[in-house]
C-alpha positions in Angstrom: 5.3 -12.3 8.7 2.5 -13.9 10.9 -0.4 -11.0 10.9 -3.7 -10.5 12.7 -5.4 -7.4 13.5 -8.8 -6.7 14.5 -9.1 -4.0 11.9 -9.0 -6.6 9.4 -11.7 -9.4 8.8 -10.4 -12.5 7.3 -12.3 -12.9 4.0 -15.5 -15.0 3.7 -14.6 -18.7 2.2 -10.5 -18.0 1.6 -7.9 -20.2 2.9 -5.0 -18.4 3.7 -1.7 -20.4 1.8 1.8 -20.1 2.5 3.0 -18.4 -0.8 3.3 -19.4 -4.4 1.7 -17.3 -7.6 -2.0 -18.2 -9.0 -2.2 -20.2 -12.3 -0.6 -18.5 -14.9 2.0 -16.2 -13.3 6.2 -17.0 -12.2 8.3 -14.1 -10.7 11.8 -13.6 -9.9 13.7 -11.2 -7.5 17.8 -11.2 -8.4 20.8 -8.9 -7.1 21.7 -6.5 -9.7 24.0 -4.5 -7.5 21.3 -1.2 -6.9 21.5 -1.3 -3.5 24.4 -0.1 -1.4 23.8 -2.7 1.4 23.5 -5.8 -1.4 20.9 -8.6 -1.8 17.6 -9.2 -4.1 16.8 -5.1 -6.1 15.3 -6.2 -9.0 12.0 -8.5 -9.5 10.2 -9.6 -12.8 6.5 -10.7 -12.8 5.0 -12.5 -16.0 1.4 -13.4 -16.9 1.6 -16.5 -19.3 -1.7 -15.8 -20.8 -2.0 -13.6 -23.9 -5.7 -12.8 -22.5 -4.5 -11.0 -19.2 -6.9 -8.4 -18.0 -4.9 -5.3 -15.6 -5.9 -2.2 -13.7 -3.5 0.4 -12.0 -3.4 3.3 -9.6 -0.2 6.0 -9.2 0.7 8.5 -7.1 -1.6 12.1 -7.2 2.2 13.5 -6.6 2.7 16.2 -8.3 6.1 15.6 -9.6 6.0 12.0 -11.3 9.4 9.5 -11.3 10.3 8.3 -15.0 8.6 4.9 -14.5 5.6 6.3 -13.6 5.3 8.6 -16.4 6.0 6.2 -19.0 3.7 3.3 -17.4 0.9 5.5 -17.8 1.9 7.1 -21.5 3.1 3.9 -23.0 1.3 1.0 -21.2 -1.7 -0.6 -22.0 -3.0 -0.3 -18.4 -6.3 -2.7 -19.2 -3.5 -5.6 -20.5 -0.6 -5.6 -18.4 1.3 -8.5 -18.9 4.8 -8.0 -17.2 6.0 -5.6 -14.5 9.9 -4.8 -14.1 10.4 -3.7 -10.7 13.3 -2.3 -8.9 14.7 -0.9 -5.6 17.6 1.4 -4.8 17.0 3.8 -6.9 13.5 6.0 -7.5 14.4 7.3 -11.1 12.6 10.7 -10.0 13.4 13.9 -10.8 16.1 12.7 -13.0 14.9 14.3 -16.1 15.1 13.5 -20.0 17.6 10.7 -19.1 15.1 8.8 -16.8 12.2 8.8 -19.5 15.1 6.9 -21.7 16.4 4.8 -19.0 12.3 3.5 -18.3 11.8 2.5 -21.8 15.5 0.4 -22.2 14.2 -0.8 -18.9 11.0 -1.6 -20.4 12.3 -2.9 -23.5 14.8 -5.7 -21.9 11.2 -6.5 -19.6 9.8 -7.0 -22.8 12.1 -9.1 -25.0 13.1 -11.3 -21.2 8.9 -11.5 -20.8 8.3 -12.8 -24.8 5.4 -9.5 -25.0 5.3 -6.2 -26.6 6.4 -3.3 -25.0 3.0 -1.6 -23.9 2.1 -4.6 -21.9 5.2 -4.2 -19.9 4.9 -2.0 -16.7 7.6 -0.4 -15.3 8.3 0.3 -11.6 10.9 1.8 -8.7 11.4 3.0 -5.6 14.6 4.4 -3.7 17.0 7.3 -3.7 15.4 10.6 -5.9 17.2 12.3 -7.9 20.0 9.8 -8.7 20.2 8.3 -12.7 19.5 4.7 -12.8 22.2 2.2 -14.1 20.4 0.9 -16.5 23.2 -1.5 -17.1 22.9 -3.1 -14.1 19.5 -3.1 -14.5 19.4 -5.1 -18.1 21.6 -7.5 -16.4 19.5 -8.2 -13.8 16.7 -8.5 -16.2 18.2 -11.5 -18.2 19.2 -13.0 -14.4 15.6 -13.2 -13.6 14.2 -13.9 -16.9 15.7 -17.6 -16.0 15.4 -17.6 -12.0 11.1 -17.1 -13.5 8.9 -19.7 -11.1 4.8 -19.9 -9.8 6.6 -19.7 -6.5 8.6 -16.6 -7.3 6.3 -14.4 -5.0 8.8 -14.6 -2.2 11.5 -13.5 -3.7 9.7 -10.8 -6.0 8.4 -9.5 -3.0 12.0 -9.9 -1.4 13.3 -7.5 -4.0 11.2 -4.7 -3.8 11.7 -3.5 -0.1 13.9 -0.8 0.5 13.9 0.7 4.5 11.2 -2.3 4.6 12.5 -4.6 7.8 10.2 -7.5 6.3 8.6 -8.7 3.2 5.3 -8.0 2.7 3.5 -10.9 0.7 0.1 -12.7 1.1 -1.3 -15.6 -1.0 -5.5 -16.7 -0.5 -7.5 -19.4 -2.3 -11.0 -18.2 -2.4 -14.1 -20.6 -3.6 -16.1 -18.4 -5.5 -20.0 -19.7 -6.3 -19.1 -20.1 -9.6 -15.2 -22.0 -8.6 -12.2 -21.8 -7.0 -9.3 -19.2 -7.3 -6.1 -18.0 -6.1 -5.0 -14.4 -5.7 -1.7 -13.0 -4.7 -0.1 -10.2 -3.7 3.3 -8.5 -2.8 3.7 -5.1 -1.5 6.6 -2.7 -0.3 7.0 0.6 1.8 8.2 2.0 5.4 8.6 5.4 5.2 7.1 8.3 2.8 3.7 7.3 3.3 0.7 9.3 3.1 -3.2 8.8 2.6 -3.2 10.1 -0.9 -1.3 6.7 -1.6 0.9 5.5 0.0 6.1 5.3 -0.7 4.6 2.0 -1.7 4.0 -0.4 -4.4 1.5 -3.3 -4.7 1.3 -6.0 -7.1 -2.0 -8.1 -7.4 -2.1 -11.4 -9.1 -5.4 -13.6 -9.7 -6.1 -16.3 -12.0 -9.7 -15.1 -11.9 -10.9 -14.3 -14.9 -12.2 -10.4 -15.1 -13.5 -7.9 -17.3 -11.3 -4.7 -17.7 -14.1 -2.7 -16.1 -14.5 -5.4 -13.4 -11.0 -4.8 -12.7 -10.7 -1.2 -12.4 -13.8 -0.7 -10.7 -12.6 -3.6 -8.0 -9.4 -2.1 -7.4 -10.2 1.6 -7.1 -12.3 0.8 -4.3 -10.0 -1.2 -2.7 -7.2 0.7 -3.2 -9.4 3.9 -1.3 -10.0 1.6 1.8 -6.3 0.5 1.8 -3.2 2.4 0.4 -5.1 5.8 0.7 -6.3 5.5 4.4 -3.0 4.7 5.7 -0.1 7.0 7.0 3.4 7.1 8.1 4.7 10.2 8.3 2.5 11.8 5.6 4.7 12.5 2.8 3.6 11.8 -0.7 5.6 9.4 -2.6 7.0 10.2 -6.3 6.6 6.3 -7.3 3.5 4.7 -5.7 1.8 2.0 -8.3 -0.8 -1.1 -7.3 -1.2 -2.9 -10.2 -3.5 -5.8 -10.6 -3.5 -8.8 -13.2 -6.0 -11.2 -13.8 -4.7 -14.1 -16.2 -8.0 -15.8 -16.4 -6.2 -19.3 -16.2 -8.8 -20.6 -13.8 -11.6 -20.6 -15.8 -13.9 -18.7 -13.2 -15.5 -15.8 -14.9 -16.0 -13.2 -12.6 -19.2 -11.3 -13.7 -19.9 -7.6 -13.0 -22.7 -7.5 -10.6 -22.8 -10.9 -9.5 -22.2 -12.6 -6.1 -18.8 -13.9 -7.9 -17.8 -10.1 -7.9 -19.0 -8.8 -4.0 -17.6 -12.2 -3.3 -13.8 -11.5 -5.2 -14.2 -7.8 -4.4 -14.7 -8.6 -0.4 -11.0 -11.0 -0.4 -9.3 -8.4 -2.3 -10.6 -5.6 0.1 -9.1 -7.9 2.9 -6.2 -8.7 0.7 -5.0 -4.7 0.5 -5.7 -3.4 3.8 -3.8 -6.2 5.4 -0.7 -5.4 3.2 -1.6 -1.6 4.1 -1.5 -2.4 7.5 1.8 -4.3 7.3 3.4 -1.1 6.1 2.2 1.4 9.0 3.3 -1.8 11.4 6.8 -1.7 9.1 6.6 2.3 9.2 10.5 3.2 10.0 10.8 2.5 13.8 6.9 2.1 14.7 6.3 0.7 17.8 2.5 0.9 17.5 -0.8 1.4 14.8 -3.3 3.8 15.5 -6.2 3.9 14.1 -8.5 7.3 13.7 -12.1 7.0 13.3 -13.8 10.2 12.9 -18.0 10.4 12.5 -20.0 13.4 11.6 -22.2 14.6 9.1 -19.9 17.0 6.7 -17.7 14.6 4.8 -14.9 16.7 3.8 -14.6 18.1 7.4 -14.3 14.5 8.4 -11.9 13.6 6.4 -10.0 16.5 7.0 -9.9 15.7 10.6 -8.9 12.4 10.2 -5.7 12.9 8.3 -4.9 15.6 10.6 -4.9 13.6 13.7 -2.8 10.8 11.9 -0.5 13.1 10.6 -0.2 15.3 13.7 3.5 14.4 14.9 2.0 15.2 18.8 -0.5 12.5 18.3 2.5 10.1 16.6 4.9 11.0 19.3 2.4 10.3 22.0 1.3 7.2 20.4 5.1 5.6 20.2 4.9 6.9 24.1 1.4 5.1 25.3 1.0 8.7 26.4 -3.2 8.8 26.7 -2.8 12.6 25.7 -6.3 13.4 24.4 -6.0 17.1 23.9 -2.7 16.3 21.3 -6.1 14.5 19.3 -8.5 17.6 19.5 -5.5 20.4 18.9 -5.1 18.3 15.6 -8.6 18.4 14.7 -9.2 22.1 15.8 -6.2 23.1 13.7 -8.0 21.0 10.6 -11.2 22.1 11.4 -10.6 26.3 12.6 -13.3 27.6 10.8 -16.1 25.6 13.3 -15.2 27.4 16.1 -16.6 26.7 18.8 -16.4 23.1 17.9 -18.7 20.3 20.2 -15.9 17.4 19.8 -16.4 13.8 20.8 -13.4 11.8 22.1 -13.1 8.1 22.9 -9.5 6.5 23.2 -10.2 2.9 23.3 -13.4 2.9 24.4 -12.4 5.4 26.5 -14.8 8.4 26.6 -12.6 11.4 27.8 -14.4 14.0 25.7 -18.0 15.3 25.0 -18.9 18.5 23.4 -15.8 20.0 23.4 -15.1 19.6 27.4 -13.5 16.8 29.4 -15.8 14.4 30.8 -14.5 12.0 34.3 -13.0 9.0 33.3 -10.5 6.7 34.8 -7.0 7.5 34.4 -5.2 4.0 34.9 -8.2 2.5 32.1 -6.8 5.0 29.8 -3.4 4.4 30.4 -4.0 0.6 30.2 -5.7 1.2 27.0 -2.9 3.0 25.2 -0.5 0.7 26.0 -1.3 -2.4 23.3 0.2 -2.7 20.0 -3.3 -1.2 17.9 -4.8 1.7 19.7 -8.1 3.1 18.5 -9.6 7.0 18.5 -13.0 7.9 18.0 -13.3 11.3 17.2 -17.3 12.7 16.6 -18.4 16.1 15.0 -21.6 17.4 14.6 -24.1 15.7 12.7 -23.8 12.3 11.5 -23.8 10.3 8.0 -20.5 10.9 7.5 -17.4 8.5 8.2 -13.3 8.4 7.8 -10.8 6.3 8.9 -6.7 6.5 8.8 -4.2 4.1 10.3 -1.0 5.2 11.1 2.2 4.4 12.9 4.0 6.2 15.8 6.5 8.9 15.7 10.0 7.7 17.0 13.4 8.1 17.7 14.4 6.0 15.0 12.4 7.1 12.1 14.7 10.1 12.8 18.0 8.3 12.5 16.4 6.3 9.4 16.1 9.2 7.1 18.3 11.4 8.7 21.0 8.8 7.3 19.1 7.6 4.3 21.8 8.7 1.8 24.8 8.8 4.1 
């Protein structure tokens, strides 16, 4: 899918490339038969180099699918080598049975991928509370073992989507001062999305190579600008893992604290909040992205506001509506924030100033309206003080996210 948004800065010296895998890594997506509706529901990722460096992040949800669980208990997480991946069915809340289905899972991954088990990370998204064939699975496994190519992204990516109405893939060649290297990336999720990550999953590929520290530290900060500041209908997920593998087959070391790493660290920052982006803009019948900006000097009362505005379903609704309704923005933040009464609020929609100090200022209705009516729409909220600074993007609220999931089993 062709993407641009101005909340996104194309990455300094990256060429944008129209898919394939970076130096050392082939993927797969098959048909196993998960999925009720048919087509690609199970994709294999494999580092060739013995040497690959990884970091992860999961879900802070509270009750952990099977995959997850083991992923973190039985993985290497610094030395990731292979991830098994598979949609139409979550294998949450499935019990005793769905730790042992994850590890046969892991263990076909393993034998199909030619590396030990620990190296092999698990992953699914889908329908919870339903045991996973792991038959089908296993099968699907051996499929894609010999479907593996460098330009497997596509399908890979194909694979994991569930409610997902496109793909979400991206593919950059950045020159670095010390050379040139290629990172990659495939992401899923529509619905059960929430800023305390996203139901997503995100797997990063680079032939770049970096130290496990370099790694972790990268990712973590990426994956707070990206996967945790975006919302669809703020529900935490039982499933969400970004993963991200370095195979080192470029040659280009990537040194902590060098211009190599703000260099790497700025494309990969890019890299994750455009595939965040693409999932509020896939969110299950969005019509448009918002984007909440909220200023003041207490931090955790600015973030609080911000996730309440993007989760407020008033401010969703009026957002799928291009309804300029300003006071759906400070009931959000006053029902967030109810221990500042009186509260001297800033609002701007769009530029838009329609709020000071808690009291409606003069503005110009049809401006407002106008502004409102684009695909992106931007709120600036301000509290007291200043030093502080959130931001959340989130979809619209509309008819059909309703029919989506109140059919999603059915």
């Amino acid at each position: 899918m062709s993407f641009t948004s101005r909340w996104v800065e194309p990455p300094a010296d990256a060429t944008e490339l129209a898919g394939g895998l970076p130096a050392g890594f082939r993927a797969a997506g098959v048909a196993c038969g998960l999925k009720p509706s048919g087509g690609l529901d199970l994709g294999l990722l494999v580092s060739s180099a013995p040497e690959t460096v990884s970091a992860a992040r999961f879900t802070r949800s509270g009750v952990l699918a099977a995959p997850v669980v083991l992923t973190q208990e039985r993985c290497r997480l610094d030395g990731i080598r292979a991830v098994v991946a598979n949609a139409g069915n979550a294998n949450a809340a499935t019990g005793r049975r769905g730790l042992e289905d994850a590890a046969r899972v892991q263990g076909a991954a393993a034998m199909a991928s030619g590396v030990s088990e620990d190296r092999v990370a698990v992953a699914s998204t889908g329908v919870i509370g339903v045991p996973l064939d792991t038959d089908k699975v296993i099968r699907g496994i051996s499929d894609a073992r010999r479907e593996l190519d460098g330009d497997g992204d596509g399908p890979f990516g194909d694979a994991i989507r569930t409610t997902d109405k496109f793909a979400k893939c991206a593919s950059l060649e950045l020159v670095l001062p010390s050379g040139t290297v290629r990172l990659s990336a495939q992401a899923k999720g529509a619905g059960m999305i929430s800023p305390a990550f996203a139901t997503m999953l995100c797997f990063v590929q680079t032939d770049a190579a970096l130290e496990p520290e370099t790694a972790d530290l990268l990712l973590g900060v990426c994956v707070k600008r990206s996967f945790d500041r975006i919302s669809v209908d703020g529900q935490l997920s039982t499933n969400d893992t970004a993963i991200l593998m370095a195979s080192g087959a470029s040659g280009v070391e990537v040194a902590p604290e060098s211009e190599d790493e703000l260099r790497f660290g700025e494309a990969l920052d890019a890299l994750l909040r455009r595939l965040a982006l693409l999932i509020v803009r896939d969110g299950e019948g969005a019509k448009r992205v918002g984007r909440v900006v909220v200023r003041g000097g207490d931090g955790e009362a600015v973030a609080r506001a911000a996730r309440a505005v993007a989760g407020s379903p008033l401010v969703k609704a009026a957002l799928h509506g291009g309804d300029p309704n300003w006071g759906r923005i400070a009931q959000a933040v006053g029902g967030a924030l109810h221990d500042s009464a009186p509260l001297a609020l800033d609002i701007a929609i769009e530029g838009v100033q329609v709020c000071s100090g808690g009291a409606a200022v003069p503005h110009d209705p049809a401006a407002l309206a106008a502004a409102v009516a684009g695909s992106e729409v931007e709120y600036a909220v301000g509290l007291p003080g200043e030093g502080a600074e959130d931001e959340v993007f989130f979809s619209d609220l509309s008819h059909e996210y309703v029919t989506i999931n109140a059919e999603y089993t059915t």
